[in-house]
C-alpha atoms as one frame of an Amber mdcrd trajectory, in Angstrom:
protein
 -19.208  -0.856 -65.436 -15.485  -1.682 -66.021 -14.673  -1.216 -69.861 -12.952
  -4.391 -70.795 -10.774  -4.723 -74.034  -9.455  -7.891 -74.139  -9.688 -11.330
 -73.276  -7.860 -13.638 -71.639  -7.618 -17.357 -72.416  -5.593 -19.982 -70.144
  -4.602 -23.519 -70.871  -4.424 -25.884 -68.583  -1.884 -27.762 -71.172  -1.195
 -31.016 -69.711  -4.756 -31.932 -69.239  -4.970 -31.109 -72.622  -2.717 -32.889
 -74.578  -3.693 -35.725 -72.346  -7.418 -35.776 -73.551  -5.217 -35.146 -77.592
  -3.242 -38.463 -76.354  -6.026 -40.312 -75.665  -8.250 -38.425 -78.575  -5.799
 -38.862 -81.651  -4.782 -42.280 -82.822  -1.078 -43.001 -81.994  -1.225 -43.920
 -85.788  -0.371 -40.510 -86.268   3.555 -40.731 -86.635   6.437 -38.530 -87.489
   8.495 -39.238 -90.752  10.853 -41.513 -87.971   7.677 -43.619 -86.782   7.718
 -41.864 -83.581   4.154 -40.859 -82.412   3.272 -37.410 -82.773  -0.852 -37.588
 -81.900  -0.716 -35.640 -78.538   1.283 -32.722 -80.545  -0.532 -32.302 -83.553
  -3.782 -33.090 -81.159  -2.666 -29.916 -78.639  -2.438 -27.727 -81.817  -5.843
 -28.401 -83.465  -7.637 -27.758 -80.130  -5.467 -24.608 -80.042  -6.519 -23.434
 -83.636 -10.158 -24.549 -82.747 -10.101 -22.566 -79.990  -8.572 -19.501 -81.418
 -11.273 -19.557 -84.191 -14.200 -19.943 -81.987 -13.205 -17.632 -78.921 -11.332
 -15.039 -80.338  -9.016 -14.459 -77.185  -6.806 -11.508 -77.474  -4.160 -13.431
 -75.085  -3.418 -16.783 -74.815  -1.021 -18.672 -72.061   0.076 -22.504 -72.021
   0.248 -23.287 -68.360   2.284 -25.719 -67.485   3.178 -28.056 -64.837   6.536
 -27.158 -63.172   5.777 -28.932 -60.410   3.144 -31.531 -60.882   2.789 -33.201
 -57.079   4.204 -29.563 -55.510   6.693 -30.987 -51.891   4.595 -28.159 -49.653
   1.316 -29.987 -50.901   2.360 -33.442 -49.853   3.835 -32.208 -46.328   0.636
 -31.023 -45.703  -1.040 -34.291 -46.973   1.195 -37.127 -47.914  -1.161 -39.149
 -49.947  -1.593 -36.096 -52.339  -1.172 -37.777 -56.041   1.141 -40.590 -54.354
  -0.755 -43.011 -56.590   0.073 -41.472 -59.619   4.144 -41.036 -58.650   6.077
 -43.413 -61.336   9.643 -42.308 -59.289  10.380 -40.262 -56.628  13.582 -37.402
 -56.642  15.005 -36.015 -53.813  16.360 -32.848 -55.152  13.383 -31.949 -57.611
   9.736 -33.172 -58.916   8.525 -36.439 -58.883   8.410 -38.516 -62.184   4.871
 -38.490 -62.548   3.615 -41.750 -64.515   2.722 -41.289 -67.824   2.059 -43.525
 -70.793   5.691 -43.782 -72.317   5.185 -42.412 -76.077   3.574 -39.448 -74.418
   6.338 -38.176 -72.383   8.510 -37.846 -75.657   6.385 -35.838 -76.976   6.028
 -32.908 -74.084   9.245 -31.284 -74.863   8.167 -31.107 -78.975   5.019 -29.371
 -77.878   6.951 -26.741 -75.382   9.604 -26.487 -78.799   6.142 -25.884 -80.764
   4.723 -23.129 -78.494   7.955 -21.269 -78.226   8.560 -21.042 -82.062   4.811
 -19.726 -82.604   5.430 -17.649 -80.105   2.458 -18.811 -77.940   2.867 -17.832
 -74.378   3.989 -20.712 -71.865   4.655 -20.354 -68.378   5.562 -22.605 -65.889
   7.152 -21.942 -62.180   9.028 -24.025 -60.074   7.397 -25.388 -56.886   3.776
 -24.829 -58.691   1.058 -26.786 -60.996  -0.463 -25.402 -63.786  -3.266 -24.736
 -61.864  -1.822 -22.708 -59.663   0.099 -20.520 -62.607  -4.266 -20.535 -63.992
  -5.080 -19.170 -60.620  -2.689 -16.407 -60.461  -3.562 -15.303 -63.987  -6.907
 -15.342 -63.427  -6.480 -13.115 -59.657  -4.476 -10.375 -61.949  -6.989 -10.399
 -64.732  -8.621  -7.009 -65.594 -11.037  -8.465 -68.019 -12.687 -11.443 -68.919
 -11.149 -15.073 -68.557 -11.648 -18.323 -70.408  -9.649 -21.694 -68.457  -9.478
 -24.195 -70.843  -9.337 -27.331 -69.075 -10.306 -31.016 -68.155  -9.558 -30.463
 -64.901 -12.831 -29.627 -62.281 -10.652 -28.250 -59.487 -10.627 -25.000 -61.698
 -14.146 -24.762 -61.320 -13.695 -22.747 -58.002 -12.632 -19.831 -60.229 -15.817
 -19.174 -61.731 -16.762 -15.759 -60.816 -19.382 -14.224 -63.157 -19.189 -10.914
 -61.502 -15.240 -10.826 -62.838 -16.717 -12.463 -66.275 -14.571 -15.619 -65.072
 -15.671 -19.353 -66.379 -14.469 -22.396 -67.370 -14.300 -24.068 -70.628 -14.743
 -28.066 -69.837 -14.103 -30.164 -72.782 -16.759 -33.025 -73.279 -15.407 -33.950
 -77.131 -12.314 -32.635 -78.281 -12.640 -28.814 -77.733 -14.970 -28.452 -80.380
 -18.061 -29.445 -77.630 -17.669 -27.659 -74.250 -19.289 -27.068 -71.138 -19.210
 -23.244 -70.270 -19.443 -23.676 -66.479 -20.240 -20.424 -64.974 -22.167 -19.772
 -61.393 -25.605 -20.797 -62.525 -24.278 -24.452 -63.543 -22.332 -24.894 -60.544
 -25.281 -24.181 -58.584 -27.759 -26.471 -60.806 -25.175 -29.001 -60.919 -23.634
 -28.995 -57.396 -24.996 -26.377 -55.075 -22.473 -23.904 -54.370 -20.619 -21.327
 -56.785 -17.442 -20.653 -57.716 -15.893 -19.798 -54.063 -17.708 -22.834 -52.423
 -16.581 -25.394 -54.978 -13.546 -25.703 -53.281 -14.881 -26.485 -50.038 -17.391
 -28.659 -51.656 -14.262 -30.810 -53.385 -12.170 -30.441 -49.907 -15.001 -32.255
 -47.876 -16.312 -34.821 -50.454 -12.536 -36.114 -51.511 -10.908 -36.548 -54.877
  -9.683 -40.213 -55.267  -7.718 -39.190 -58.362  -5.543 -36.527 -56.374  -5.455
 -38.640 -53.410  -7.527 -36.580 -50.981  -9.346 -38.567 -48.561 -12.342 -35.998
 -47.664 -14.273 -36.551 -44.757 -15.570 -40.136 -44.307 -19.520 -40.071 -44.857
 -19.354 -36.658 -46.557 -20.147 -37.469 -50.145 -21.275 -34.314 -52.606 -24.635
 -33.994 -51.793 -23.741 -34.174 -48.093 -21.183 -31.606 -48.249 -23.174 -29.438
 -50.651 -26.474 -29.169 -48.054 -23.562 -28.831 -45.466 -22.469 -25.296 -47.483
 -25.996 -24.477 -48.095 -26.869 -24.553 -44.568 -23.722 -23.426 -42.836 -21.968
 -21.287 -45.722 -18.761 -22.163 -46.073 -16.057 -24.513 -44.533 -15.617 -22.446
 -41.445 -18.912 -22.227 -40.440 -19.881 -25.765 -40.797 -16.668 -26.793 -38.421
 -17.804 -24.125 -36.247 -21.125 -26.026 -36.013 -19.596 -28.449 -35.161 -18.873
 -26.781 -31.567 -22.160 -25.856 -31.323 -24.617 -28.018 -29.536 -27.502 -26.208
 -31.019 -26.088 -26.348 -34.883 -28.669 -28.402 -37.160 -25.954 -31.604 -37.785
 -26.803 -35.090 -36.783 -24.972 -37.131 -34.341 -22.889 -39.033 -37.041 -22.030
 -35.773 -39.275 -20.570 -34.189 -36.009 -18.562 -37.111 -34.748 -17.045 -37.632
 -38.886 -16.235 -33.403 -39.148 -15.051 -33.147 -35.921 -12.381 -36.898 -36.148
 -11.789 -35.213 -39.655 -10.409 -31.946 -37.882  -6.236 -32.570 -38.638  -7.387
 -33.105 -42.261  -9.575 -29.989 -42.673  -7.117 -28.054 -40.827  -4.083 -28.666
 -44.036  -6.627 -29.462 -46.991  -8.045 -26.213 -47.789  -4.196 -24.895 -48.847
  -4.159 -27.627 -50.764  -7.049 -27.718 -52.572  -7.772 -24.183 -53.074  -5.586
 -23.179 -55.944  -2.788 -20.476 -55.311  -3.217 -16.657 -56.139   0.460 -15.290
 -55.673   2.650 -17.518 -57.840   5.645 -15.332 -58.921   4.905 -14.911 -62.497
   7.686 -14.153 -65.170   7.348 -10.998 -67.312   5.575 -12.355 -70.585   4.256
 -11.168 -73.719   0.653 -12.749 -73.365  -0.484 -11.372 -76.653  -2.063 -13.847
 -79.336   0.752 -14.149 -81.925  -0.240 -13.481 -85.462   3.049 -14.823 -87.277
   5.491 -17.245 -85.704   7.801 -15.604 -83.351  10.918 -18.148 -85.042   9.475
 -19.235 -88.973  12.718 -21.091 -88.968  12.646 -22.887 -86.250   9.377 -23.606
 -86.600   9.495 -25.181 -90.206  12.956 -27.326 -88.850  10.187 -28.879 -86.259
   6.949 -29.173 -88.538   9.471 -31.343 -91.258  11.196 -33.228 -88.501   7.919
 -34.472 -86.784   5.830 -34.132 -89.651   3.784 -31.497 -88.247   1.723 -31.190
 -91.767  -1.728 -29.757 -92.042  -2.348 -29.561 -87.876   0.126 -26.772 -87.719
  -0.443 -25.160 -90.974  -4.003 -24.317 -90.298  -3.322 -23.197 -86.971  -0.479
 -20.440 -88.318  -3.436 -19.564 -90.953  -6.157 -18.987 -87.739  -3.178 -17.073
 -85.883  -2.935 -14.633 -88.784  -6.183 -14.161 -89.898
């Protein structure tokens, strides 16, 4: 058995200071009246986290790229609900609530001054970043997130799950194989095809008309993964009724593009970074300038105490 030393924990940030947004009365203001939940939110999940997983290193992923342009060429309805503006030369403006977006670049100011990891890369989501982490990992991996599109990285032979908020962070689900399977039928690897073929409204992916979970999860079952069921689909012989053929095989163009866009990328370029857990603040000085300015208070305070104990 592979000796493993450390552990690896990986945020999938904006989903979490999204659930901190929503979570953490916009009551809680900066000395200027300007809203500050979503920050000090983000850090008490952090410090929760820290003090009930004990990872060794900790990332912030973040969203370079939030509605990547290769994703939408291959299917232009990809998040297009969710686009507030569209830019030519970079990222969309995705829409978010407007005393939220203020408060992104305090939390990356935050991160950087503890010294927390954070790692973004143009042309790529946070999930992607999350997925190429993961592929490099040597030991075992926690992603953090309220996202299930990382559930196709659960892999408990690599000691790989997912930590799914249900309150706060302080209540998870630990999704490993054996609650994928109870819960939808496939593991890790066939989640994605499972998600491909049933649709995601909220991203914009259409799925295959007719094909709703439990379809596409006795689909996988019987066939094994998205190549064989479309290559039952050929076959006369292949157990699929006379509707579930004519929907996979009209649904063929959309198959062909939405598996590279579902499935989560493995080979992001990733920056050299120190992905140690900090146990002082990488910039004290910095970091006190922000904590008075948006009245950071207790929030950060115990979370410097958890990252030095």
């Amino acid at each position: 058995m592979r000796k493993v030393t450390r552990r690896l924990m990986l945020l999938d940030t904006a989903s979490l200071y999204f659930r901190a947004y929503f979570g953490v009365p916009d009551s809680v203001r900066a000395p200027d009246g300007t809203p500050v939940n979503a920050v000090r939110g983000l850090l008490e999940f952090i410090d929760r986290l820290v003090r009930d997983h004990h990872p060794d290193d900790l990332v912030a992923c973040m969203d370079a790229d939030w509605r990547p342009h290769w994703r939408v060429e291959l299917i232009p309805s990809y998040k297009a609900h969710r686009v507030a503006e569209e830019h030519e030369a970079g990222p969309d403006e995705e829409e978010v609530p407007d005393t939220l977006s203020p408060q992104v670049p305090v939390i990356e100011d935050v991160l950087d001054a503890l010294g927390i990891a954070r790692v973004g890369v143009e042309g790529y989501e946070a999930d992607d970043v999350i997925g190429t982490f993961t592929a490099r990992a040597v030991g075992p991996v926690d992603i953090v997130t309220g996202d299930r599109d990382l559930y196709q990285l659960v892999d408990d032979a690599r000691r790989v799950r997912v930590l799914y908020p249900l309150k706060g962070v302080g209540t998870l689900q630990f999704a490993d194989e054996a609650f994928l399977r109870e819960k939808y039928g496939v593991d890790g690897r066939g989640y994605a095809d499972l998600a491909l073929l049933r649709g995601d409204p909220s991203d914009g992916l259409p799925g295959v008309p007719g094909v709703g979970e439990k379809t596409a999860a006795k689909l996988l079952a019987e066939f094994g993964d998205l190549a064989g069921i479309m290559a039952a689909v050929d076959d006369p012989k292949a157990k699929l009724s006379p509707a579930q053929r004519r929907r996979l095989e009209e649904a063929r163009p959309y198959v062909a593009v939405a598996a590279r866009v579902v499935r989560v990328a493995d080979d992001v370029p990733l920056p050299q970074v120190d992905t140690a857990l900090p146990h002082a603040p990488r910039d004290p000085a910095a970091l006190e300038a922000l904590a008075t300015h948006w009245g950071l208070g207790g929030s950060l305070q115990r979370l410097i105490t958890t990252l030095g104990a």
